[in-house]
LOROFI-937020 format. One record per residue (C-alpha): x, y, z; residue in one letter. Coordinates in pm, whole numbers, plus 50000, padded with zeros to 5 digits. Each point is the difference from the previous one (the first is absolute). Example, Ala and Ser with C-alpha at 12.3 -4.5 7.8 and 13.67 -1.06 7.14 Angstrom:
// LOROFI-937020
512304955050780A
501375034449934S
This chain:
// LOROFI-937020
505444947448323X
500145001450375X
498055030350172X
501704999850374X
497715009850335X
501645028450134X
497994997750331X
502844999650254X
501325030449820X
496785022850035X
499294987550362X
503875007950103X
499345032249863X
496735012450215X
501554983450309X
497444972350031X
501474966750180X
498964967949819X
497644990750349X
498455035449938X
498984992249581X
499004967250094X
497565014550302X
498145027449799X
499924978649686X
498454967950162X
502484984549855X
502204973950196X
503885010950108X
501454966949773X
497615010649692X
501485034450028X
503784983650025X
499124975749756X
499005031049752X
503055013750126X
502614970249876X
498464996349661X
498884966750121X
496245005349820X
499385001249617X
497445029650021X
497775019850170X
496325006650007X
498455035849925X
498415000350350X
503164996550135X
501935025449792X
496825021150130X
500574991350329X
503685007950022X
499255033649817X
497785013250218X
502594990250344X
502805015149814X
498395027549802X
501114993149642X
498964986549680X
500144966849832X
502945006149842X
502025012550288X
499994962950057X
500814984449707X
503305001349754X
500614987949703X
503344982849892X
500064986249638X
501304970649933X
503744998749832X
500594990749683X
């Protein structure tokens, strides 16, 4: 099971540059890329909180799941 962080997707969407997220999250500009890249294994709740509330959406605006083959 892999569930995918469909952050740069939503940002693209409301126009918001990376520098921008990072800026009114607190967050710094390589976390946000890191996020990004898929380079981290997950994400905390205050941060899915945080990036909600910048980019108006829910939770699972920023998450998708892709099961595994088989």
């Amino acid at each position: 099971m892999a569930v995918l962080i469909t952050l740069k997707k939503v940002r693209e969407s409301k126009g918001i540059s990376q520098n921008e997220l990072a800026r009114r999250t607190g967050y710094s500009l390589q976390n946000v890329q890191k996020i990004e890249q898929g380079r981290v294994a997950s994400l905390t709740l205050e941060a899915l909180d945080r990036f909600c509330k910048v980019l108006e959406c829910f939770p699972g605006d920023l998450l998708e799941y892709t099961p595994d083959e088989q």
